[in-house]
ZADO-101708 format. One record per residue (C-alpha): residue in one letter; residue number from 1; y, x, z. Coordinates in steps of 0.001 Angstrom, whole numbers, plus 500000, padded with zeros to 6 digits. Each point is the difference from the previous one (the first is absolute). Layout:
% residues N
<rovex A, dokol NUM, c2 Y, c1 X, c3 Z>
...
This chain:
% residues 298
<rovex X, dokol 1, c2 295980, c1 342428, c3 091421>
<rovex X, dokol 2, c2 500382, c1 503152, c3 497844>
<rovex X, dokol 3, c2 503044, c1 498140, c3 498593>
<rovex X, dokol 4, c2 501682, c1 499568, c3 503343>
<rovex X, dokol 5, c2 499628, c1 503822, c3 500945>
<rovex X, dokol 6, c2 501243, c1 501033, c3 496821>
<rovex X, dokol 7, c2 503059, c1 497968, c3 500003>
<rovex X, dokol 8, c2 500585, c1 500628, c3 503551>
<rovex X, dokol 9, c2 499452, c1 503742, c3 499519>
<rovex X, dokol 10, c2 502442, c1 499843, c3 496829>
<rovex X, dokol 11, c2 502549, c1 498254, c3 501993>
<rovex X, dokol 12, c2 500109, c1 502599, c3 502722>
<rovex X, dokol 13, c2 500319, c1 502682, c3 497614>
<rovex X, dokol 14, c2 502838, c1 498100, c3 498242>
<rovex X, dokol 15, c2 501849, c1 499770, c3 503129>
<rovex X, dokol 16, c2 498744, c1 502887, c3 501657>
<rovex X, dokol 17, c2 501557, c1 501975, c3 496771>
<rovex X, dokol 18, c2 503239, c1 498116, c3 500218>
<rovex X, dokol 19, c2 500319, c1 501226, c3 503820>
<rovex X, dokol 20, c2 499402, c1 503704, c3 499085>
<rovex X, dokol 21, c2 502712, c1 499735, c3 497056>
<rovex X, dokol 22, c2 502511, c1 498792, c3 502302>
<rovex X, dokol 23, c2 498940, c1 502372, c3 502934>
<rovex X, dokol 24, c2 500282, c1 502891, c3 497687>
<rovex X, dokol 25, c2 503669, c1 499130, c3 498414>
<rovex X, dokol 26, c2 501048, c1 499440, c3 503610>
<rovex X, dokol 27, c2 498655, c1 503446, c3 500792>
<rovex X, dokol 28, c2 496912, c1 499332, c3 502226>
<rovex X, dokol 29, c2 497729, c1 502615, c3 500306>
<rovex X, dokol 30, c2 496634, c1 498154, c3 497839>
<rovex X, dokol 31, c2 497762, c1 501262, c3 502573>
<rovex X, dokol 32, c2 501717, c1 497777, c3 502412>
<rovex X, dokol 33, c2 500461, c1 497300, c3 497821>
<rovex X, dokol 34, c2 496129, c1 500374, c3 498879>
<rovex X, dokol 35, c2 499101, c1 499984, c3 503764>
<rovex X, dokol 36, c2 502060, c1 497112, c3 500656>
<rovex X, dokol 37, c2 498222, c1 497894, c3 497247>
<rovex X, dokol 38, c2 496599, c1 501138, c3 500962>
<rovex X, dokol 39, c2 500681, c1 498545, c3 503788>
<rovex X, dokol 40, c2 502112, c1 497109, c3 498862>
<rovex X, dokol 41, c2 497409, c1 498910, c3 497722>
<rovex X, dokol 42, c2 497190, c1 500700, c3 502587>
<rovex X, dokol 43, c2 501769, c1 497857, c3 502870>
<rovex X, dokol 44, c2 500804, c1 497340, c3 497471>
<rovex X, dokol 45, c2 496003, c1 499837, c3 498868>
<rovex X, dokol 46, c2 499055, c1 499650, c3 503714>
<rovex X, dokol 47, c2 502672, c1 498203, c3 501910>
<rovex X, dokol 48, c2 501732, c1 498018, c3 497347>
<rovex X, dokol 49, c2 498374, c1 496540, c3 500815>
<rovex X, dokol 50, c2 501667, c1 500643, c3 503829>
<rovex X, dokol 51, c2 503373, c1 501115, c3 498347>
<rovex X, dokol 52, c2 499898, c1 496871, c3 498233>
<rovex X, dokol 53, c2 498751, c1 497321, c3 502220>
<rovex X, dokol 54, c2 502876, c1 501765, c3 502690>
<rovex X, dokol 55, c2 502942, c1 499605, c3 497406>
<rovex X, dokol 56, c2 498827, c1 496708, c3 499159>
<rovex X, dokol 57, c2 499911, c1 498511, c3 503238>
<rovex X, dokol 58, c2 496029, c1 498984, c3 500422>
<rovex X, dokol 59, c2 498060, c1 499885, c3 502590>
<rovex X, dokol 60, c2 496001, c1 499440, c3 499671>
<rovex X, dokol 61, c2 499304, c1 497117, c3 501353>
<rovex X, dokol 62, c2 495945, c1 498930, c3 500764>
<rovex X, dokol 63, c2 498414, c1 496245, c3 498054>
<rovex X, dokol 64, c2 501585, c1 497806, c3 502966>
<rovex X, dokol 65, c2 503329, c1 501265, c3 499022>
<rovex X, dokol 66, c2 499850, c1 499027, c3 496560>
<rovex X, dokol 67, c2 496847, c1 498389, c3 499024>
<rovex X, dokol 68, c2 501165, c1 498239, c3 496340>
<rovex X, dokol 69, c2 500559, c1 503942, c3 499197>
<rovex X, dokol 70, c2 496537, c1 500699, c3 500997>
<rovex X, dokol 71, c2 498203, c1 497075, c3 498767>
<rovex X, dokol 72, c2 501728, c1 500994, c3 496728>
<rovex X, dokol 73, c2 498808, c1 503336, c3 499672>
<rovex X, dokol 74, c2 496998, c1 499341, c3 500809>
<rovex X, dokol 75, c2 499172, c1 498008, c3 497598>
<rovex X, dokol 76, c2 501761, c1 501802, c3 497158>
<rovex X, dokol 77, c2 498126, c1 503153, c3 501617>
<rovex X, dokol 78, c2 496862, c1 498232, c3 499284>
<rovex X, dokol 79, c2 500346, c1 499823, c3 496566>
<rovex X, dokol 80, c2 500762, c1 503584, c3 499861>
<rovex X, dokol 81, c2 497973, c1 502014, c3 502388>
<rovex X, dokol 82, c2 502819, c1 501909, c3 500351>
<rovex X, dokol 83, c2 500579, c1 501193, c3 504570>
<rovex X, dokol 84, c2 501793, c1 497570, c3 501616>
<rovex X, dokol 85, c2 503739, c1 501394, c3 500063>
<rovex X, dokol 86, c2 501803, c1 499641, c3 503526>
<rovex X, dokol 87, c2 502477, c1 497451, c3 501100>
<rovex X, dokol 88, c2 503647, c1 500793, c3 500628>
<rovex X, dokol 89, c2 502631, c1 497022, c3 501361>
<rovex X, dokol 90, c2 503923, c1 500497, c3 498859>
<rovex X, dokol 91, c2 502078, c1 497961, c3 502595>
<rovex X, dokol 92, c2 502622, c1 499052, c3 497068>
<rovex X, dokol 93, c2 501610, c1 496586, c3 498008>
<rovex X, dokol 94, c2 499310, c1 501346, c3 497021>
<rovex X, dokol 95, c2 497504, c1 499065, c3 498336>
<rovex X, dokol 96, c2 497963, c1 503304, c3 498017>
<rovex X, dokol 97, c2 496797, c1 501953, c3 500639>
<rovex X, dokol 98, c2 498829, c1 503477, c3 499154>
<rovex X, dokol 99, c2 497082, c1 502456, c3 499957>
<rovex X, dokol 100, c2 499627, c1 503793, c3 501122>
<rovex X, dokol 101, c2 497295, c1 502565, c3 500377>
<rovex X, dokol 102, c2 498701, c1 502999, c3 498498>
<rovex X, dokol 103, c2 496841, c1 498452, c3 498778>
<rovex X, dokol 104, c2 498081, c1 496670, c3 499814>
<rovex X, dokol 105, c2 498354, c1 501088, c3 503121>
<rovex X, dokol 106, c2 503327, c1 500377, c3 502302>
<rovex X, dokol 107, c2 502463, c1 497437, c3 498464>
<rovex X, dokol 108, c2 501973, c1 497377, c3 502017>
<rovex X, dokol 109, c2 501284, c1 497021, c3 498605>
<rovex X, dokol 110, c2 502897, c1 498492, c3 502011>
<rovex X, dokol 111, c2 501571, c1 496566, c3 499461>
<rovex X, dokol 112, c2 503672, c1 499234, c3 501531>
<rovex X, dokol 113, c2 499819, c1 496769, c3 501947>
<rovex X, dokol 114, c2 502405, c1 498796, c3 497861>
<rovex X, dokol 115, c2 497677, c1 499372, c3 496890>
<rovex X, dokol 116, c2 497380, c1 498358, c3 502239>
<rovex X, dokol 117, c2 502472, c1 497400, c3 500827>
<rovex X, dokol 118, c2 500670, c1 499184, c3 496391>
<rovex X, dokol 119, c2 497139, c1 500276, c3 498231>
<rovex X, dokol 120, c2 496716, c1 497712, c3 500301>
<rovex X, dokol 121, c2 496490, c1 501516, c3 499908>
<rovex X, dokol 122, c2 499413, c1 500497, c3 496426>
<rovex X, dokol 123, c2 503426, c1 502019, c3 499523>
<rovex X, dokol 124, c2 499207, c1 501742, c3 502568>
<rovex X, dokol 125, c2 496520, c1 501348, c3 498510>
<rovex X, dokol 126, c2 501995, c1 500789, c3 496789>
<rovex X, dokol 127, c2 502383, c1 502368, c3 501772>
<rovex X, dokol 128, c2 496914, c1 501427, c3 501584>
<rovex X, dokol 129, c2 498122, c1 500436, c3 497161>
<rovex X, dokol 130, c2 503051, c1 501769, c3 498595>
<rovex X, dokol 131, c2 500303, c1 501948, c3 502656>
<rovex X, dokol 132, c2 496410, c1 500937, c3 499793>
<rovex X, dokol 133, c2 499853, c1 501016, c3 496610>
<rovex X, dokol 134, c2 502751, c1 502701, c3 500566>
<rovex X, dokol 135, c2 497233, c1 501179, c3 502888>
<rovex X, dokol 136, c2 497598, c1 500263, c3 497657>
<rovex X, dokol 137, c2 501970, c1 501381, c3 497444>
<rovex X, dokol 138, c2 501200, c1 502633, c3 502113>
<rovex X, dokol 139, c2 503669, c1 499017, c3 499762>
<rovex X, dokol 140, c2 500569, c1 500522, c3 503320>
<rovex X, dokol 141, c2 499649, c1 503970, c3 500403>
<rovex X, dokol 142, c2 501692, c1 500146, c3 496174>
<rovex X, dokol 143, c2 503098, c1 498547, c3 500939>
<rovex X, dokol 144, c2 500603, c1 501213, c3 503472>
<rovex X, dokol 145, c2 499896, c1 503291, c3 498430>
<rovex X, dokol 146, c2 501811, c1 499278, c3 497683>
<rovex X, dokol 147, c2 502690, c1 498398, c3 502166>
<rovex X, dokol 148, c2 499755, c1 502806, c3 502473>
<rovex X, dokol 149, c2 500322, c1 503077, c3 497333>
<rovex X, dokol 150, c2 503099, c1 498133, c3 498434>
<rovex X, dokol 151, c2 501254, c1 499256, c3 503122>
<rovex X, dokol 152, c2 499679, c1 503607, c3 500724>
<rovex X, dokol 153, c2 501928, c1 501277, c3 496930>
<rovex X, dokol 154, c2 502636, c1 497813, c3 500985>
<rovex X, dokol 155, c2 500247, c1 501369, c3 503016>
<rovex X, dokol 156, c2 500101, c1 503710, c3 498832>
<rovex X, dokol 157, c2 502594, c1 499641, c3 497602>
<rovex X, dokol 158, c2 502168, c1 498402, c3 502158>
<rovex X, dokol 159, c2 499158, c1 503116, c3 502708>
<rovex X, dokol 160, c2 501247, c1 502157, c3 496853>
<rovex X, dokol 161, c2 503407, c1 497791, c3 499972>
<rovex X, dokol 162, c2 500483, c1 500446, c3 503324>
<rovex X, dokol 163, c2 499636, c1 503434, c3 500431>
<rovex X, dokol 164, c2 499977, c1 501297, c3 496853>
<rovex X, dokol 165, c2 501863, c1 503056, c3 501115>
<rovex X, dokol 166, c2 496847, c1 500959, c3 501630>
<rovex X, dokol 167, c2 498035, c1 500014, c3 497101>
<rovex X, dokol 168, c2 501898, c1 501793, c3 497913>
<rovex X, dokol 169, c2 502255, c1 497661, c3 498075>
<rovex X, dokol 170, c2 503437, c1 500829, c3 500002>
<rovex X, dokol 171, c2 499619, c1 502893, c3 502422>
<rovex X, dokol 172, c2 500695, c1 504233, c3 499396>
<rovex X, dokol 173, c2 502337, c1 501935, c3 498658>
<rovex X, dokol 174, c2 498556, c1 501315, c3 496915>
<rovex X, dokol 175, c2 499459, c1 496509, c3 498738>
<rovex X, dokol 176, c2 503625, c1 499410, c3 498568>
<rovex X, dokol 177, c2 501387, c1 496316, c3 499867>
<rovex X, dokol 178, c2 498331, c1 499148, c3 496384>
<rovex X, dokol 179, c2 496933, c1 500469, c3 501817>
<rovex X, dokol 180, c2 500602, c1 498131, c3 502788>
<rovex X, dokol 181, c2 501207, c1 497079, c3 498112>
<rovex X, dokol 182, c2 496755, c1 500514, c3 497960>
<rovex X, dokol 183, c2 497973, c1 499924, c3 503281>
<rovex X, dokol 184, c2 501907, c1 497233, c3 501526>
<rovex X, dokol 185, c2 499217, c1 497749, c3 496279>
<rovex X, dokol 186, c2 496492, c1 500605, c3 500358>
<rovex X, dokol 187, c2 499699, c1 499099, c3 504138>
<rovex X, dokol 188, c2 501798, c1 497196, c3 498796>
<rovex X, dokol 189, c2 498094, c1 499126, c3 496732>
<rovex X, dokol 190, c2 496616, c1 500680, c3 502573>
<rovex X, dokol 191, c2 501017, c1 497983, c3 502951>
<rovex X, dokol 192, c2 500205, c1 496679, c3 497272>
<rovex X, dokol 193, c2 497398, c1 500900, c3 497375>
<rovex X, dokol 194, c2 497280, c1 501134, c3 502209>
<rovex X, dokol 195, c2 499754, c1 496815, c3 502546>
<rovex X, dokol 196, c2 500737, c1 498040, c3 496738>
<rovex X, dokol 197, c2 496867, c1 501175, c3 498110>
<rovex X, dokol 198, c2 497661, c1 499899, c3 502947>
<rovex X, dokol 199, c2 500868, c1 496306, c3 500406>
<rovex X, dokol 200, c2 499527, c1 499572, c3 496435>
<rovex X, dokol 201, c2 496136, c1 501055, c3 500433>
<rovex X, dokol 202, c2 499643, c1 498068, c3 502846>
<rovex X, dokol 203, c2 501063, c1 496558, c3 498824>
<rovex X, dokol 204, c2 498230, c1 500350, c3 496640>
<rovex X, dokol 205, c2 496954, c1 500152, c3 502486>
<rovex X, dokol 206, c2 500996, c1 497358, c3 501908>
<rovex X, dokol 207, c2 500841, c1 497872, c3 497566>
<rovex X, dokol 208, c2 496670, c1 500262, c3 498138>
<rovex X, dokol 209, c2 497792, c1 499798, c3 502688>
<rovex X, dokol 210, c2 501427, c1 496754, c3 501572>
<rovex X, dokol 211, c2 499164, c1 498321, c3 496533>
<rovex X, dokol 212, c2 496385, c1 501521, c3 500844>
<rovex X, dokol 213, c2 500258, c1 498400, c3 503304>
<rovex X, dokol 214, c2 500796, c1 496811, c3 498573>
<rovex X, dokol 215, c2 497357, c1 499887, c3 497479>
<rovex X, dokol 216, c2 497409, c1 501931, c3 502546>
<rovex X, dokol 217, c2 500983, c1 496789, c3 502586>
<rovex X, dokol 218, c2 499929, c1 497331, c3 497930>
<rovex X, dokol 219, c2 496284, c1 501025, c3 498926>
<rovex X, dokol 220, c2 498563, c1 500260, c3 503295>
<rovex X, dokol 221, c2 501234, c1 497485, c3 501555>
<rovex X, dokol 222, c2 499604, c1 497397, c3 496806>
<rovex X, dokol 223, c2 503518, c1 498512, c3 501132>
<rovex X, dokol 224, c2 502518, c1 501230, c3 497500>
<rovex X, dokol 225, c2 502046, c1 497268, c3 500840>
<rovex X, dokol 226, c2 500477, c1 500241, c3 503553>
<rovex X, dokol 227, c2 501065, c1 503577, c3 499452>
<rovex X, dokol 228, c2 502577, c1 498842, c3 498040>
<rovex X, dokol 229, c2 501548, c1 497038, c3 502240>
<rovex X, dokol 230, c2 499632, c1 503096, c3 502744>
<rovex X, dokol 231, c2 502006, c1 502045, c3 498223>
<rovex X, dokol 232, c2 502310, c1 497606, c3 498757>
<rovex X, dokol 233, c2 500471, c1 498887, c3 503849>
<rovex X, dokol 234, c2 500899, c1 503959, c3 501126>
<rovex X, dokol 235, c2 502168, c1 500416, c3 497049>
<rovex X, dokol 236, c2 502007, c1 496886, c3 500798>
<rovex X, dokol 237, c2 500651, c1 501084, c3 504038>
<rovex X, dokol 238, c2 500362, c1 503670, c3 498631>
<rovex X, dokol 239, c2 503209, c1 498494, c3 497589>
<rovex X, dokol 240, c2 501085, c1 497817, c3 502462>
<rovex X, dokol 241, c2 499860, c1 502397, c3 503476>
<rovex X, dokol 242, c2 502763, c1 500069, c3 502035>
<rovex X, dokol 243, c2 498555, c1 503479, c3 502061>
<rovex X, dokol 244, c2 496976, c1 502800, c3 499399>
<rovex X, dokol 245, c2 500209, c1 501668, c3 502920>
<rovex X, dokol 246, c2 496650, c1 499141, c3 500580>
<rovex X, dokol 247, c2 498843, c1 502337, c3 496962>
<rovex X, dokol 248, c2 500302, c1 503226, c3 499302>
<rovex X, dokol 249, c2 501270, c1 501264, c3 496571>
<rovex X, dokol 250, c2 498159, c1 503280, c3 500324>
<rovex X, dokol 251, c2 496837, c1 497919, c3 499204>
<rovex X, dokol 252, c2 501202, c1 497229, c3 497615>
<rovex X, dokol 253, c2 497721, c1 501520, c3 497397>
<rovex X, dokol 254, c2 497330, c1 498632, c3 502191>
<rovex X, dokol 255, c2 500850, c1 496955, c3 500457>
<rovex X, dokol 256, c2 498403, c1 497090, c3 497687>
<rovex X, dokol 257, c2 503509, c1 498859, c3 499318>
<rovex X, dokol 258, c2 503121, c1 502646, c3 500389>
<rovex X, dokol 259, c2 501969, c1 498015, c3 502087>
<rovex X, dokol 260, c2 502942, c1 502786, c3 499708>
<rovex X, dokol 261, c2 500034, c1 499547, c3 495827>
<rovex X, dokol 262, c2 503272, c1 499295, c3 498648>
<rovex X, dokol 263, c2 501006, c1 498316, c3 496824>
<rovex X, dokol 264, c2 501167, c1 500536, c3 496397>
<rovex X, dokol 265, c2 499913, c1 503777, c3 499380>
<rovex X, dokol 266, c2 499020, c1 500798, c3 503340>
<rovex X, dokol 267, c2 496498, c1 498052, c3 498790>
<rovex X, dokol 268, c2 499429, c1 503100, c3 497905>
<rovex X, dokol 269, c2 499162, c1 502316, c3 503051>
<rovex X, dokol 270, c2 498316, c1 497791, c3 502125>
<rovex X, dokol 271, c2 496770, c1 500948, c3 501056>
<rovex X, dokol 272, c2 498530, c1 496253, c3 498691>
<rovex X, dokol 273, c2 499933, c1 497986, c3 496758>
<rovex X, dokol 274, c2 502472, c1 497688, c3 500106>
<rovex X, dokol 275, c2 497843, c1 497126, c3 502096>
<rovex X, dokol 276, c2 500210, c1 497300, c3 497453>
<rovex X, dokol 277, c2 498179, c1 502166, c3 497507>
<rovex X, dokol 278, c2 497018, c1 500405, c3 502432>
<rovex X, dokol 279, c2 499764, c1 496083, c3 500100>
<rovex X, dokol 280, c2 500297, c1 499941, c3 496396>
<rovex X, dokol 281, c2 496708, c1 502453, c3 499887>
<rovex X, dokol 282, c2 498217, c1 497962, c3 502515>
<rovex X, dokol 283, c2 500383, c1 497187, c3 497835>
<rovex X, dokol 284, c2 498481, c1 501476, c3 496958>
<rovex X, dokol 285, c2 497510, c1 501344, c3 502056>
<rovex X, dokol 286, c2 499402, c1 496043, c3 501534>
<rovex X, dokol 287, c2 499740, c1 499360, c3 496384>
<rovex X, dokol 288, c2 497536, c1 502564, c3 498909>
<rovex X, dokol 289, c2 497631, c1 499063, c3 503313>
<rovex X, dokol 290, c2 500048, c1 496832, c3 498292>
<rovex X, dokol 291, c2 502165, c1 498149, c3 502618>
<rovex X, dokol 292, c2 502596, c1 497499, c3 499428>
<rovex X, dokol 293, c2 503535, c1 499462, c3 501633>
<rovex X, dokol 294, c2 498420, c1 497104, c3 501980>
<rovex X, dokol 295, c2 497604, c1 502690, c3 501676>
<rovex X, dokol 296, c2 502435, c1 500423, c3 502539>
<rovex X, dokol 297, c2 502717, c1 497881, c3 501723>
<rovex X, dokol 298, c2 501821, c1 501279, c3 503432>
């Protein structure tokens, strides 16, 4: 628990300092900018799970809407004792599942009804379990902020490309044209290096706390296996999709499989291990819980 504060609390000052630098060399006053983070950061704590569940489509549904999901949790809840989360539907083909909430105590876990269709009951309580262990790891809150602050440097250096003028760069006449050219460099040098960094932070996050998940899952449900064939399921419709529509990029980080991950050197960025690594783990970790490959067959 102290953990979880102090890496959340580290990555909001990481961010949180990469948003002032920017603000500053695009000539925002840093009271506003500090005022800005303070509220951004205060809506995020308390409304993020709403933000999320809106952008991602789900709705929370009650036990006779989706009562595998239920019958899951509960029983992965009772070998916990960790709050029941609450129960979100996504109306979508494609097959995925993610968790939000600012604690333990107010997460959601929502499950497109495109995995339910594809998986069976035991791969089902392994992408729960994941899911689950990002609750009680706090993932949730980390990476929403973490999404949301470099989301919103993003969006401020671009507001400095755009009207630059207004912020200084390139404008009055005692500037001369070397500085100008110097001014226009650095908007330029800002508007790629700052989103670029941010996003840097936020998939080394990502990436190391879905191997977390993985491991977390695997544990408490006992089904390493069936994690795997889950994931090896979403990863084959995510490579093989003819339309996303039905997901929204601005939460892939969420999602237990980025279905929006590209390939080669795109790979490097994405906000996931590549998938076939993760199965690789779960193996070994199969292995190491002392079961064999014949503990599970789809």
């Amino acid at each position: 628990m102290v953990w979880t504060f102090v890496k959340t609390t580290l990555l909001i000052g990481i961010l949180t300092g990469l948003f002032f630098v920017v603000a500053y060399l695009l000539g925002f006053d840093p009271i506003v900018a500090l005022g800005f983070a303070a509220l951004m950061n205060l809506v995020i704590y308390w409304f993020s799970d709403r933000f999320v569940l809106r952008m991602g489509g789900a709705k929370l549904v009650s036990e006779a809407d989706a009562p595998r999901v239920y019958a899951a949790l509960r029983s992965l809840n009772a070998a916990t004792g960790t709050p029941m989360p609450k129960v979100a539907l996504v109306n979508s083909p494609i097959p995925n599942a993610f968790a939000t909430g600012r604690s333990p105590k107010n997460a959601t876990v929502a499950v497109h009804t495109g995995l339910l269709s594809m998986v069976n009951d035991e791969e089902l309580e392994g992408v729960l379990a994941h899911e689950l262990t990002h609750v009680r790891n706090w993932d949730t809150l980390t990476m929403t902020v973490a999404a949301t602050v470099a989301g919103a440097i993003t969006y401020i250096a671009q507001w400095g490309w755009l009207f630059g003028g207004a912020f200084g760069y390139g404008g009055g006449s005692s500037s001369g044209r070397n500085n100008q050219q110097g001014n226009l460099i650095g908007l330029l040098f800002m508007l790629v290096l700052a989103p670029f960094a941010a996003m840097l932070v936020q998939l080394a996050v990502s990436r190391t706390r879905e191997y977390a998940a993985d491991e977390g899952g695997a544990k408490l449900s006992g089904k390493p296996l069936a994690l795997a064939s889950a994931l090896e399921k979403i990863d084959y419709y995510a490579k093989n999709r003819k339309s996303s529509k039905t997901s929204n990029p601005a939460i892939s980080s969420l999602y237990i499989v980025n279905p929006f991950r590209g390939s080669g050197f795109a790979q490097l960025f994405s906000t996931h291990p590549p998938t076939q690594k993760r199965i690789a783990r779960l193996h070994q970790i199969a292995s190491n819980m002392g079961y064999g490959s014949a503990y599970y067959t789809q």
